[in-house]
C-alpha positions as CSV (number, residue, x, y, z in Angstrom):
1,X,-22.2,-3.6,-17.3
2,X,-20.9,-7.0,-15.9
3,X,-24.0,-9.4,-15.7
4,X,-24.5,-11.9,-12.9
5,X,-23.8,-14.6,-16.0
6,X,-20.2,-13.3,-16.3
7,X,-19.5,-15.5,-13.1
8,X,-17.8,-18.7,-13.6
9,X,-19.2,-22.4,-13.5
10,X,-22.9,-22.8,-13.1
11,X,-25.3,-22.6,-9.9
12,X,-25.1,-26.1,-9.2
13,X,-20.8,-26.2,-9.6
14,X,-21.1,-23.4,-6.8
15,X,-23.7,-25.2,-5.1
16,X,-20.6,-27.9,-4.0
17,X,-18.8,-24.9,-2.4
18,X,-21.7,-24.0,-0.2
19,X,-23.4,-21.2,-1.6
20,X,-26.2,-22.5,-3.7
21,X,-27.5,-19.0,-5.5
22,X,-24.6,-16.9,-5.1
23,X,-23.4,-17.8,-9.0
24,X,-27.1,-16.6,-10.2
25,X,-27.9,-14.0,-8.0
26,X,-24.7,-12.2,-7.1
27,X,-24.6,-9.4,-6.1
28,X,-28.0,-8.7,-5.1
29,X,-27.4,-6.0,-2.5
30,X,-25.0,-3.7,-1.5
31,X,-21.2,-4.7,-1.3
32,X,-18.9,-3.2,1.5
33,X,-15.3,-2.2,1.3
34,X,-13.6,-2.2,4.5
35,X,-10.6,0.3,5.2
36,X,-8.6,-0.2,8.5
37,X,-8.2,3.4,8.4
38,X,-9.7,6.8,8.8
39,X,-11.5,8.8,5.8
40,X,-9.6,11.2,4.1
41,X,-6.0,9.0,4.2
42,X,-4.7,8.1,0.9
43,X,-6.0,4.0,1.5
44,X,-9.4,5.7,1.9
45,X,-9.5,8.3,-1.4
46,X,-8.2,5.4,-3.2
47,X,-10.9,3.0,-2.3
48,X,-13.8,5.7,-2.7
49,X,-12.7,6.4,-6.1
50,X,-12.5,2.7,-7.2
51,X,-15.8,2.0,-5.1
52,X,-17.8,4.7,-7.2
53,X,-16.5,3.2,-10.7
54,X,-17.0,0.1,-9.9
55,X,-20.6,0.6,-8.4
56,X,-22.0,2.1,-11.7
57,X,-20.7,-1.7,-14.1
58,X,-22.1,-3.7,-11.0
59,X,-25.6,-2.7,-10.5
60,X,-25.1,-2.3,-6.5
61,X,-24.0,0.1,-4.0
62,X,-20.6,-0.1,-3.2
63,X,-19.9,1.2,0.2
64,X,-16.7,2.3,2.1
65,X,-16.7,1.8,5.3
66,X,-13.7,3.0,7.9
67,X,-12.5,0.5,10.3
68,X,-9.4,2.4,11.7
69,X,-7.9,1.3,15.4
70,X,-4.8,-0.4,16.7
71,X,-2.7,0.6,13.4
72,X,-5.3,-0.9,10.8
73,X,-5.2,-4.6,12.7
74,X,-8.9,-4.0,13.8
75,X,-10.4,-3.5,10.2
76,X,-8.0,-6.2,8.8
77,X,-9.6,-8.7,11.9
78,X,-13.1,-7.9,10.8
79,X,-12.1,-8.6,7.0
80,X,-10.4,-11.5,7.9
81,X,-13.6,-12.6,10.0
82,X,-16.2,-11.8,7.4
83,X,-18.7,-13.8,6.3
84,X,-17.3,-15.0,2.6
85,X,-20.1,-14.5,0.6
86,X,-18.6,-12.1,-1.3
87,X,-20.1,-8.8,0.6
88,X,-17.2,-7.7,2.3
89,X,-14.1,-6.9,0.4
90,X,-11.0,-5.0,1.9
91,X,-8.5,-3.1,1.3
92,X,-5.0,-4.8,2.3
93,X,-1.8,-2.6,2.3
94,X,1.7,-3.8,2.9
95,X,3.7,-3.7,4.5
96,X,1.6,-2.9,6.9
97,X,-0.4,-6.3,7.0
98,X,2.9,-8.1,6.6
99,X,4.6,-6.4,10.1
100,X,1.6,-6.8,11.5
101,X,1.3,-10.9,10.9
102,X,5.2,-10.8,11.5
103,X,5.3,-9.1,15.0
104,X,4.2,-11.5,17.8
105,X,3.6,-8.9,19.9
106,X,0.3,-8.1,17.5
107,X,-1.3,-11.1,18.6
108,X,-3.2,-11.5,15.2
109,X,-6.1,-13.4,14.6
110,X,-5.0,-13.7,11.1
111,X,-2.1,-15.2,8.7
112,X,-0.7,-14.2,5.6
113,X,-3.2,-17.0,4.0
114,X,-6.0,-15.0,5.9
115,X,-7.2,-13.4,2.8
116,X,-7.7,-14.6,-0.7
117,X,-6.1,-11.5,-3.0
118,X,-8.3,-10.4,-5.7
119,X,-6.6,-7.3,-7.3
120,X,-3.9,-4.7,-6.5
121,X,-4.9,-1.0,-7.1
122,X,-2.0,1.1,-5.8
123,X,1.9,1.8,-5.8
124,X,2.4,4.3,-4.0
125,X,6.5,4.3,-4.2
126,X,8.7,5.9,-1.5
127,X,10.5,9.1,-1.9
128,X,13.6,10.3,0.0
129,X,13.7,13.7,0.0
130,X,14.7,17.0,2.0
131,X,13.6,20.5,2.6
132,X,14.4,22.4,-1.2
133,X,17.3,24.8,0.6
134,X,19.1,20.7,2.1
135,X,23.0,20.9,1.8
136,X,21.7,17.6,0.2
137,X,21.3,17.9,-3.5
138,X,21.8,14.4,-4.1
139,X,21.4,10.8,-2.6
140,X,24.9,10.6,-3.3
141,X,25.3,13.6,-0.9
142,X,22.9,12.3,1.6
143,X,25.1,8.6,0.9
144,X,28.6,10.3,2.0
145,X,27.7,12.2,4.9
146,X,26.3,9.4,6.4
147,X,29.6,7.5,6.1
148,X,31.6,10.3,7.4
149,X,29.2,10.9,10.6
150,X,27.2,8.0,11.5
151,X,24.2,8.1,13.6
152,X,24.4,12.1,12.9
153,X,22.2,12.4,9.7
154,X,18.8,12.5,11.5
155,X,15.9,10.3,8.9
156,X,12.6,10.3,9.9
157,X,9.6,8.1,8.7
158,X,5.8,7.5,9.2
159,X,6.0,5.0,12.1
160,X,7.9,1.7,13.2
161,X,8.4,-0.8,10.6
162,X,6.3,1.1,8.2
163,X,7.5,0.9,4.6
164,X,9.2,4.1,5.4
165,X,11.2,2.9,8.2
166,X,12.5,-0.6,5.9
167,X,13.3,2.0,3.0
168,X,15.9,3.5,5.6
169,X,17.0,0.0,6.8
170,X,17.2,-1.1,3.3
171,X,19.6,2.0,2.4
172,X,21.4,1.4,5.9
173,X,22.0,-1.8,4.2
174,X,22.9,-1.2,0.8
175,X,25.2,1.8,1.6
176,X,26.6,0.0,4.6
177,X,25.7,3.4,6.8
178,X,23.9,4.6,9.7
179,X,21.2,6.8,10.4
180,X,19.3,8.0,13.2
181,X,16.1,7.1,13.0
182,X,12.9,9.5,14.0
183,X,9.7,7.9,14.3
184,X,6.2,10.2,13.5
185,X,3.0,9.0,13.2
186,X,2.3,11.0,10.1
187,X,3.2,12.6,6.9
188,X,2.3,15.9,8.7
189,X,4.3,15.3,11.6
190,X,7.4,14.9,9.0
191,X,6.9,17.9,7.1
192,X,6.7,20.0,10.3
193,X,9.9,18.5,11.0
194,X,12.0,18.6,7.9
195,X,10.7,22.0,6.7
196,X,10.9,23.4,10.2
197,X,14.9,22.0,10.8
198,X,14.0,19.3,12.8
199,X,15.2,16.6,10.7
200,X,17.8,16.1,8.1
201,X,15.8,14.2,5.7
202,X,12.8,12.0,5.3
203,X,11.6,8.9,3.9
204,X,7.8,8.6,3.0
205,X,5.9,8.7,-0.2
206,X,5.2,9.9,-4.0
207,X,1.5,10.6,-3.0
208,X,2.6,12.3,-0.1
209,X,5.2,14.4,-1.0
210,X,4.1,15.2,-4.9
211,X,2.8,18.6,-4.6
212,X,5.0,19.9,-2.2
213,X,7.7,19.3,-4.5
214,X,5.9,20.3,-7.3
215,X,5.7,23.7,-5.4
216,X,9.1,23.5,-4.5
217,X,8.7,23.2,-1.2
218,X,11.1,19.9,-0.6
219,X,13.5,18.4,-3.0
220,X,12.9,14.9,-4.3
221,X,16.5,12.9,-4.0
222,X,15.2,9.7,-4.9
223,X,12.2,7.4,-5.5
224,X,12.7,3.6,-3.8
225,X,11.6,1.7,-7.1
226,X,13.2,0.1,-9.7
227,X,12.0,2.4,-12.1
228,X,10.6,6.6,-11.7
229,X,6.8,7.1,-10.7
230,X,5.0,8.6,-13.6
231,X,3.4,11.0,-11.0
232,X,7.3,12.5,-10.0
233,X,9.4,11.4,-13.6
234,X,11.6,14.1,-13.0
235,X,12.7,12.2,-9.6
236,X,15.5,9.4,-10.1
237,X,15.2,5.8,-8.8
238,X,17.1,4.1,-6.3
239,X,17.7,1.4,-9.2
240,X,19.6,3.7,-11.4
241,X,21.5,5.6,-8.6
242,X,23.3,2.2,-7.8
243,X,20.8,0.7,-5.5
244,X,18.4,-1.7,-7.0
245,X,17.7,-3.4,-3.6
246,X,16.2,-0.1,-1.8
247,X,12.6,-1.3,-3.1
248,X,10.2,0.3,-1.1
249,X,6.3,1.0,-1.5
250,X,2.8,1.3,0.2
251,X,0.8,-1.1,-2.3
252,X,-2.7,-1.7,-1.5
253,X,-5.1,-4.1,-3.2
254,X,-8.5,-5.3,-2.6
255,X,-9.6,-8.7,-0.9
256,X,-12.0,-11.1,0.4
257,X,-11.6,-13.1,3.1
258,X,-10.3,-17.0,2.4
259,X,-13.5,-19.3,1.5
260,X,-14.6,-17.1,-1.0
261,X,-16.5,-19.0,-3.4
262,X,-14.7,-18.8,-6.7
263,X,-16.9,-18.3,-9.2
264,X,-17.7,-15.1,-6.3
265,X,-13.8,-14.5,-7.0
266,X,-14.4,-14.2,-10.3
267,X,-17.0,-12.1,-10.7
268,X,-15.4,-9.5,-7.9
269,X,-12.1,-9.8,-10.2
270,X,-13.4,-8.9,-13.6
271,X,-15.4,-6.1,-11.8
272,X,-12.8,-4.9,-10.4
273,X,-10.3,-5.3,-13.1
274,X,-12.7,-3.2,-15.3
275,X,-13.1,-0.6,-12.6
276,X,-9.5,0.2,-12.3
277,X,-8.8,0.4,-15.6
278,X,-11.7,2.9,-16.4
279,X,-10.4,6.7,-17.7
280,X,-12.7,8.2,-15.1
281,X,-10.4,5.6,-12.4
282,X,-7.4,6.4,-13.6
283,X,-7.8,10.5,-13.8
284,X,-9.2,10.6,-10.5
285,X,-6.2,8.7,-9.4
286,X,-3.8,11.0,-10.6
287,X,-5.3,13.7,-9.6
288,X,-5.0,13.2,-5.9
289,X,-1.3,11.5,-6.5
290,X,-2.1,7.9,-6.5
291,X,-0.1,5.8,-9.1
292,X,-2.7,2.7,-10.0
293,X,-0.5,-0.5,-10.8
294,X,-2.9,-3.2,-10.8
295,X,-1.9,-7.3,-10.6
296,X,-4.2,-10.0,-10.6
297,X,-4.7,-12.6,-8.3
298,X,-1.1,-14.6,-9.0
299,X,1.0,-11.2,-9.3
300,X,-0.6,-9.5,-6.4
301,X,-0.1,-13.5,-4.3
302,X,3.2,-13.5,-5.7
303,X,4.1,-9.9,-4.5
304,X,2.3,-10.0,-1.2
305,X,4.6,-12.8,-0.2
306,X,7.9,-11.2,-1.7
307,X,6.7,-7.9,0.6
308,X,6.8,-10.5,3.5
309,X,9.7,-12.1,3.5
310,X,11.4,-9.0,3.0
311,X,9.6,-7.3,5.9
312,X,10.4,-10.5,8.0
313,X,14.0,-9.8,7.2
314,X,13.9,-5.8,8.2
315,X,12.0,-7.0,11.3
316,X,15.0,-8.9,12.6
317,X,17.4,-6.3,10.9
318,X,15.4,-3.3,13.3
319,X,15.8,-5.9,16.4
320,X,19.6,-6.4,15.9
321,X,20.1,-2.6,16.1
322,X,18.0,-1.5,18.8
């Protein structure tokens, strides 16, 4: 079990920061993590799974609670606004939070700097893929008749400027073609498309997609990372079908909002650290399709702002061709 004396510095070093007993009584009651989304989603699974790991080292309830509304902006407002005391963590996905910091129309109430980033659980890569009896065997075949017919191939995603829709962009890009672009608001939506006709082909995600393919429902052209998932190895990567700039993911980490004490930081680190990397963790997260790729503090800072400025870039990329 992680003991309130794994915390960094002494009562009195956190004392300066404000919080005089949080290094020597943390936690003494329940901690909540926030989800801007409903329950049952794949942000929500992932954060109950981690929540009742990570309870049983810590001592304390760890409690999920759903803040969905206005495209995960309202839970990511009330993380942002939390008192930071430690109690209220949060999951943060991108590029959701990125688009929504980016587009001025938002109106957010918080920056990129909002949050201080304790640890990524999930990568959840894209997939590109097609109903199993697609003319499209390959992304190579998907590639060319693109080129010979543009703004034919109909590609759908999971919403505007969701990691799906910059995965198209990004191909648009690197293949120097043009597709037109079918906006759901839902893996569900997509499949009732794809497998019903609707739509030539569809970019969302391994977790998604997994067991339909598995089932051989849908085929599986390509995963947008620079490697294959482990939960789809049989899938090739955009990096090793010639484009290693079609990067896309739905990665989502846990944080506090900025002020956090930091021997708080600490503690919520190492217990969360220890949490993902559990057996029982990890097997639950395969199980229901999540790949866990965790990053500290640095790496997951590091990668949230690499997410950004390549979100800011498809932002101005969707506005040029609209």
């Amino acid at each position: 079990m992680l003991t309130r004396r794994t915390l960094i510095g002494t009562g009195a070093a956190v004392a300066t920061m404000g919080g005089p007993a949080l290094a020597q009584d943390f936690p003494r009651r329940s901690i909540q993590i926030i989800v801007a989304a409903a329950a049952g989603g794949p942000t929500d699974v992932g954060a109950r799974i981690l929540a009742s790991v990570m309870e049983k080292d810590i001592g304390q309830s760890v409690i999920v609670v759903n803040k969905p509304g206005a495209g995960a902006q309202l839970g990511l407002t009330e993380l942002a606004r939390a008192r930071p005391d430690g109690y209220t963590m949060g999951m943060v996905h991108m590029p959701g939070t990125n688009t929504i910091i980016l587009d001025p129309e938002r109106k957010a109430l918080f920056g990129s700097d909002g949050f201080f980033l304790l640890v990524n659980q999930v990568f959840d890569a894209g997939a590109i893929w097609v109903k199993a009896d697609s003319p499209f065997k390959t992304l190579a075949d998907l590639v060319a008749a693109a080129k010979k017919e543009p703004n034919k191939i109909s590609a759908c995603t999971t919403g505007i400027l969701s990691d799906d829709h910059l995965a198209i962009m990004m191909l648009e890009e690197a293949a120097n073609i043009k597709f037109r672009i079918v906006h759901f608001d839902s893996a569900a939506q997509q499949f009732t498309a794809i497998l019903g006709g609707h739509v030539d082909v569809a970019f969302d995600n391994v977790g998604s997609v997994r067991k339909r393919a598995a089932a051989g429902e849908v085929r599986v052209l390509a995963v947008t990372d620079s490697q294959r998932s482990k939960l789809m190895p049989d899938a090739p990567s955009t990096a090793e079908l010639g484009f290693p700039t079609v990067l896309s993911s739905s990665t989502r980490g846990v944080a506090v909002p900025k002020g956090t004490p930091p021997a708080v930081v600490a503690y919520l680190t190492a217990a969360l650290t220890k949490a993902m990397n559990n057996p029982d963790h990890l097997k639950k997260m395969e199980d229901v399709g999540l790949e866990v790729r965790i990053m500290d503090n640095a790496e997951f800072r590091k990668y949230f702002d690499g997410v950004h400025e390549t979100a800011k870039k498809y932002m101005e990329w969707a506005k040029k061709f609209q």
